[in-house]
C-alpha positions in Angstrom: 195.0 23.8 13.8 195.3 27.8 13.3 195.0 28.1 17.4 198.1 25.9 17.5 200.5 27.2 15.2 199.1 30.3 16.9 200.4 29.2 19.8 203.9 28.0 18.9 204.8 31.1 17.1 203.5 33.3 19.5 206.3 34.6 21.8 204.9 33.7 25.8 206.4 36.1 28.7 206.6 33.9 31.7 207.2 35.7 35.0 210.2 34.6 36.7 209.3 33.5 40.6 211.5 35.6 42.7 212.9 34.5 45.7 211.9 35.1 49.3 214.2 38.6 49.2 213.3 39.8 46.6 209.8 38.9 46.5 209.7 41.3 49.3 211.4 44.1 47.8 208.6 43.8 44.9 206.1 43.6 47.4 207.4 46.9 49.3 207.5 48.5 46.1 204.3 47.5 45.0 202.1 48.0 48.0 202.8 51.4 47.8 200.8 51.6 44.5 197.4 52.2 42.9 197.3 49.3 41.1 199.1 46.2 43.3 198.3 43.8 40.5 199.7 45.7 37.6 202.7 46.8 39.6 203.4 43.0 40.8 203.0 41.6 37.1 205.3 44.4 35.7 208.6 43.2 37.9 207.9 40.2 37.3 207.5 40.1 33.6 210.6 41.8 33.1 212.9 39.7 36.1 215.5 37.9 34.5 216.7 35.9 37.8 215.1 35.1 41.0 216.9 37.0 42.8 217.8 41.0 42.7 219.1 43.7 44.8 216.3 46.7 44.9 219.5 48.5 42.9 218.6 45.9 40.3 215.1 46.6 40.5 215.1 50.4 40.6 216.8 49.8 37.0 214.5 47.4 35.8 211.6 49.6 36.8 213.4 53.1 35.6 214.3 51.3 31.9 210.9 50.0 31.9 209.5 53.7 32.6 211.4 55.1 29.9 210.7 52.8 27.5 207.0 53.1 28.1 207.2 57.3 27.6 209.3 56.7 24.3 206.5 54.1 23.3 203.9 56.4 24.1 205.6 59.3 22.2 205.7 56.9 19.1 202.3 56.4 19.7 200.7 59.6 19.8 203.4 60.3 17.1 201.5 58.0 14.8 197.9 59.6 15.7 199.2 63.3 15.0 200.4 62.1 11.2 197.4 60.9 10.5 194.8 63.0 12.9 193.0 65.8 10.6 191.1 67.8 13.4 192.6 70.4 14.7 190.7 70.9 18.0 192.2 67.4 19.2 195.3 68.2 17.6 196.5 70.8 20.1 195.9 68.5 22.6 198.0 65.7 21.2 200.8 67.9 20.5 201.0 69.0 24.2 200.7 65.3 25.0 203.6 64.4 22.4 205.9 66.8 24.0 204.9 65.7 28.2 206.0 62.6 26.7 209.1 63.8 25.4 210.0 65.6 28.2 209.3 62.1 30.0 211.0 59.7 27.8 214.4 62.7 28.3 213.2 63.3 32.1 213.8 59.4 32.6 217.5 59.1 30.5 218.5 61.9 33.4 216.9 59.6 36.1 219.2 56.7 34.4 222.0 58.7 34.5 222.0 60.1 37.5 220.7 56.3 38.9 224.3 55.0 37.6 226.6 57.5 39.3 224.7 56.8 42.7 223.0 60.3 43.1 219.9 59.0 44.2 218.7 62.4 46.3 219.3 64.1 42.8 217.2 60.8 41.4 214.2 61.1 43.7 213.8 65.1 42.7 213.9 64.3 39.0 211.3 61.5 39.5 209.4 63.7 41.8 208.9 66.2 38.6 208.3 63.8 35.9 205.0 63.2 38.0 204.3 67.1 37.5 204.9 67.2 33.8 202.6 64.3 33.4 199.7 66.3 34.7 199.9 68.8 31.5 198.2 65.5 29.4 194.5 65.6 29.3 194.6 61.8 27.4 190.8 61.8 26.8 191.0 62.4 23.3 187.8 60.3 21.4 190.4 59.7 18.1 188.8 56.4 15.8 189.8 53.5 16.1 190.4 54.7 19.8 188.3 55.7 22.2 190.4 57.5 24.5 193.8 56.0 23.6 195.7 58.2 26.0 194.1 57.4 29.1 195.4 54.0 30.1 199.2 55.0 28.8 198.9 58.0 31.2 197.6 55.2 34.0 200.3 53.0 33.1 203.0 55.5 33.0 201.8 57.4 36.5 202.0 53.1 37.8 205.5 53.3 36.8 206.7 56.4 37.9 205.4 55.9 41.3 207.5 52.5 41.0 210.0 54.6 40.2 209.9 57.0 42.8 209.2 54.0 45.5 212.4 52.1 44.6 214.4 55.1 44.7 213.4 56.4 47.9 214.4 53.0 49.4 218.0 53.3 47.9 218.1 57.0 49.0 217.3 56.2 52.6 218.7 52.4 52.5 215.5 51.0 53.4 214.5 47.3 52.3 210.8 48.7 52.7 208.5 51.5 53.5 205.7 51.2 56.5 203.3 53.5 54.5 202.6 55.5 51.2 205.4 58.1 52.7 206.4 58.6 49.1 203.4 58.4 47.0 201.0 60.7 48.8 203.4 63.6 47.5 203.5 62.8 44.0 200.0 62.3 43.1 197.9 63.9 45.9 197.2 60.2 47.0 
């Protein structure tokens, strides 16, 4: 009985199946990734319609990047308010602040997304990849293990989403023929 009522009141994302298009925009987009999967499941979790442009889905992705670097500034936040030691301590505040810079990094991207300067886009991405670097994440911080480490995975996933989709508006491009974007952000 619990497992039902569990499962009526629990709010169910259901991916949206994309049309033929634009299932091969996401595909473009996503084959240029680490993690095909998680990039896939992403889009597709946050489609509203079966069909978008790749303008529509640079915007889904870039919203969905920034709201991942605010949530991980909240996050980390949390841990500093309640996080006594200081030796982990520094390395959280330098984490707080990438993910400041990344959560304000990525309202510039937005901005600069919705007056159509996508070269000026693609640079800005292209250095929210550096300022990630300055995270360590492997903090051991009970309950967590190492609570940084998979919101620094996720968030490199979406900013190479990021950086794939834009590149395709800049140069008008449906899809890329190899990593020609992501090899330059993360050493790939």
């Amino acid at each position: 009985m619990i497992v039902l009522v569990l499962h009526i009141f629990t709010p169910h994302i259901e991916a949206i199946k994309a049309d033929g298009a634009t299932e091969a925009l996401i595909n473009s987009i996503c084959i240029e990734n680490e993690d095909y999967g998680f990039c896939n499941k992403i889009i597709h979790e946050k489609l509203k319609v079966p069909t978008a442009t790749i303008k529509e889905l640079t915007s889904l992705i870039i919203y969905t990047t920034m709201d991942h670097a605010n949530d991980t500034y909240i996050f980390i936040d949390n841990i500093l308010r309640e996080w006594p030691v200081p030796k982990e301590t520094t390395g959280l505040k330098t984490c707080h602040e990438v993910y400041n810079r990344e959560t304000n990094s990525f309202l510039e991207i937005r901005f600069l997304f919705s007056k159509g300067e996508y070269g000026r886009m693609g640079e800005a991405i292209l250095s929210t990849a550096k300022i990630l670097e300055d995270c360590r994440g492997d903090f051991l911080i009970p309950p967590y293990k190492e609570p940084l480490i998979e919101k620094k995975r996720v968030m490199r996933i979406l900013i190479t989403m990021s950086a794939v989709s834009g590149h395709m508006i800049k140069n008008e491009k449906a899809s890329l023929i190899s990593s020609v974007v992501t090899a330059q952000f993360f050493n790939i």
